[in-house]
C-alpha positions as CSV (number, residue, x, y, z in Angstrom):
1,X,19.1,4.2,25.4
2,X,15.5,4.8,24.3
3,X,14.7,4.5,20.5
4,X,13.2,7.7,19.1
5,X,9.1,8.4,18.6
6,X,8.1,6.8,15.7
7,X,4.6,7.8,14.2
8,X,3.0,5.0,11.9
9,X,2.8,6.5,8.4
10,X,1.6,3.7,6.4
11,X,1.6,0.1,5.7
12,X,2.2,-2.4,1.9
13,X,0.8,-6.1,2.5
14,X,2.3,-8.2,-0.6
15,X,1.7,-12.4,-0.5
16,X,4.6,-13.3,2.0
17,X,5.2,-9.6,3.9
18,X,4.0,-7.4,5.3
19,X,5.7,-3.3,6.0
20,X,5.0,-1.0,8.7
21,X,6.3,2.6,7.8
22,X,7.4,4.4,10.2
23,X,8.5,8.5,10.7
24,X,10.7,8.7,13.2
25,X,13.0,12.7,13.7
26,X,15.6,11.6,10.9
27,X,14.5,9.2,8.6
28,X,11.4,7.0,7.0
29,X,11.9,3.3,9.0
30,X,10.6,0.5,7.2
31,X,9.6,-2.5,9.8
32,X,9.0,-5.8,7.4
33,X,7.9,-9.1,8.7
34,X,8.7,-12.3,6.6
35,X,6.8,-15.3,8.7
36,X,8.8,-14.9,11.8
37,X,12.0,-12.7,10.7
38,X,11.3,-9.1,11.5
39,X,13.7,-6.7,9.4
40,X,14.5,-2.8,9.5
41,X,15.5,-0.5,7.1
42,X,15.9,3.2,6.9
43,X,15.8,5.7,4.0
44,X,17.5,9.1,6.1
45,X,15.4,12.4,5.4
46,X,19.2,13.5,3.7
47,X,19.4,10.7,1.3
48,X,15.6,11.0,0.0
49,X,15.7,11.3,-3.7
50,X,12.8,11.1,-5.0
51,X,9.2,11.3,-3.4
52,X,6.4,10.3,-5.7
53,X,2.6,9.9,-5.5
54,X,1.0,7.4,-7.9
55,X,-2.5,5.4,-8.7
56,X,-2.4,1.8,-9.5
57,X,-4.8,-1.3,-10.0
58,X,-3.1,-4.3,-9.0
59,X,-4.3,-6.4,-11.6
60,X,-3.8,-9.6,-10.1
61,X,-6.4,-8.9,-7.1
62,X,-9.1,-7.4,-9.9
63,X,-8.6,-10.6,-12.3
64,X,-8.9,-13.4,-9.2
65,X,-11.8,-12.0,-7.8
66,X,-13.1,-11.5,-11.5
67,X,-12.8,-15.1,-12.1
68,X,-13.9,-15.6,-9.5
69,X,-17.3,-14.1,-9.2
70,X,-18.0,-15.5,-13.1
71,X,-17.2,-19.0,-11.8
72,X,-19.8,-18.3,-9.2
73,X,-21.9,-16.4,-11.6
74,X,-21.7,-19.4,-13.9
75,X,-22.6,-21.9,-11.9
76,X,-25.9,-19.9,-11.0
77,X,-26.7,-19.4,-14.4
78,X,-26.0,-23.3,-15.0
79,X,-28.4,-24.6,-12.0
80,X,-30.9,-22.1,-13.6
81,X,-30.9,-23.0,-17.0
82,X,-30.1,-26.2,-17.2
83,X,-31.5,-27.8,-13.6
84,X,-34.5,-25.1,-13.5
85,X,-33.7,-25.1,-9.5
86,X,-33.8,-21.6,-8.7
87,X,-33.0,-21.8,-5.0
88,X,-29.5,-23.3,-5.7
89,X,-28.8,-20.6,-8.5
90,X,-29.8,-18.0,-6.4
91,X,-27.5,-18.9,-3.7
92,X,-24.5,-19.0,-6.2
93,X,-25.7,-15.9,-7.6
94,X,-25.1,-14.4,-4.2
95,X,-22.0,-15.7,-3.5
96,X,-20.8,-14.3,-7.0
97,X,-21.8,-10.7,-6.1
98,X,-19.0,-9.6,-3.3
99,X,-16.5,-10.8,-5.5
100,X,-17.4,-8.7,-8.5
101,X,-18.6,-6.0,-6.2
102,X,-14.7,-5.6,-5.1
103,X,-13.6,-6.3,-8.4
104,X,-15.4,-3.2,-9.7
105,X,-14.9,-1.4,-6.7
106,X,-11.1,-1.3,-7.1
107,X,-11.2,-0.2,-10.7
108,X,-13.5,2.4,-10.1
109,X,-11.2,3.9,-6.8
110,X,-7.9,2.1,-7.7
111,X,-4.9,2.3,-4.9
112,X,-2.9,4.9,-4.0
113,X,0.8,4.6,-3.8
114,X,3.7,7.1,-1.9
115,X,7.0,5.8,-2.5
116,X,10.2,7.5,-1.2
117,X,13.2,6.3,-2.5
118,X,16.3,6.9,-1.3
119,X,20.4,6.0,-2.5
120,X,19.6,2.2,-1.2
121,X,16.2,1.6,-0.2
122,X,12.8,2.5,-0.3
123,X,9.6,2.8,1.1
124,X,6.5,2.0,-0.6
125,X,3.1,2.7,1.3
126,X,-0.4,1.7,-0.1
127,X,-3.9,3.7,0.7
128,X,-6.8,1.7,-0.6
129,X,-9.9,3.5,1.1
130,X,-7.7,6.9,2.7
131,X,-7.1,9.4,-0.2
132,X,-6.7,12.1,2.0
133,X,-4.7,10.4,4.3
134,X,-2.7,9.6,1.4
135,X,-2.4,12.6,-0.1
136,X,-1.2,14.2,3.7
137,X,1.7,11.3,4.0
138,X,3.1,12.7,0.7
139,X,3.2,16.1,1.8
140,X,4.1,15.3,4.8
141,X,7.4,13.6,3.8
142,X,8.0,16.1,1.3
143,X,8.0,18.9,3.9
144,X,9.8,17.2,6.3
145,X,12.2,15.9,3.5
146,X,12.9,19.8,2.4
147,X,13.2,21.3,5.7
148,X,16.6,18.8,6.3
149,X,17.6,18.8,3.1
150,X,17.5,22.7,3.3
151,X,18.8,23.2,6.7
152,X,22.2,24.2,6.9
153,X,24.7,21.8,7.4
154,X,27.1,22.1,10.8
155,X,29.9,24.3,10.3
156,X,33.0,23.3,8.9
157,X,36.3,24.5,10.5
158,X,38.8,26.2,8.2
159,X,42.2,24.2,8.1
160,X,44.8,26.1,9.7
């Protein structure tokens, strides 16, 4: 028995997994990966409540490299104020700029989320430099989501 086609639809990276998100002919097939355990779940095309499309920040990446880049920052404007040694403050001053560079760069584009939930799971994908490709996964699912949700169900026999 092969396993059906699966077409990669999007991935979501937190601290200790990472997902894989998977189409596959019937339902949305989440792959995760904690360390060495490898999990699946499934969220069915017939059980798909809810299909949304969201922006969001994630606050915690902006504010580390933040503090970051103004530790850096800090300690360039130290050497060159204090220790008048403008070789060492420009090296910290280039260190600080990649960090606030990302910083601003996510608050200016932000991420965008497609999350499909179903009755008990869900499937959360993140697009942090694809809008588009974004914005085709949600309409994707939502077509594919309404064509078996539509499609007429097999034929019940009549009792006798």
């Amino acid at each position: 028995m092969t396993p059906p086609p699966r077409t990669l639809l999007g991935r979501h990276a937190t601290v200790m997994t990472r997902e894989r998100i998977y189409e596959t002919p019937d339902a949305i097939e989440v792959e995760s990966r904690e360390g060495y355990e490898v999990s699946r779940k499934r969220v069915l095309f017939e059980e798909v409540l809810l299909v949304t499309f969201h922006r969001g920040i994630g606050w915690a990446y902006v504010i580390s490299l933040g503090v970051t880049g103004l530790l850096f920052g800090s300690l360039a404007l130290s050497f060159l104020i204090s220790a008048r040694a403008p070789i060492p403050a420009a090296v910290f001053g280039v260190v600080a700029l990649p960090f606030l560079a990302a910083a601003i760069i996510r608050l200016v584009w932000k991420l965008d989320f497609v999350t499909v939930f179903g009755r008990r799971s869900k499937a959360v994908m993140r697009f942090s430099l694809h809008k588009r490709r974004a914005r085709e996964v949600y309409e994707r699912i939502c077509a594919r989501t309404a064509e078996v949700q539509r499609s007429p169900e097999a034929p019940q026999s009549e009792p006798a």
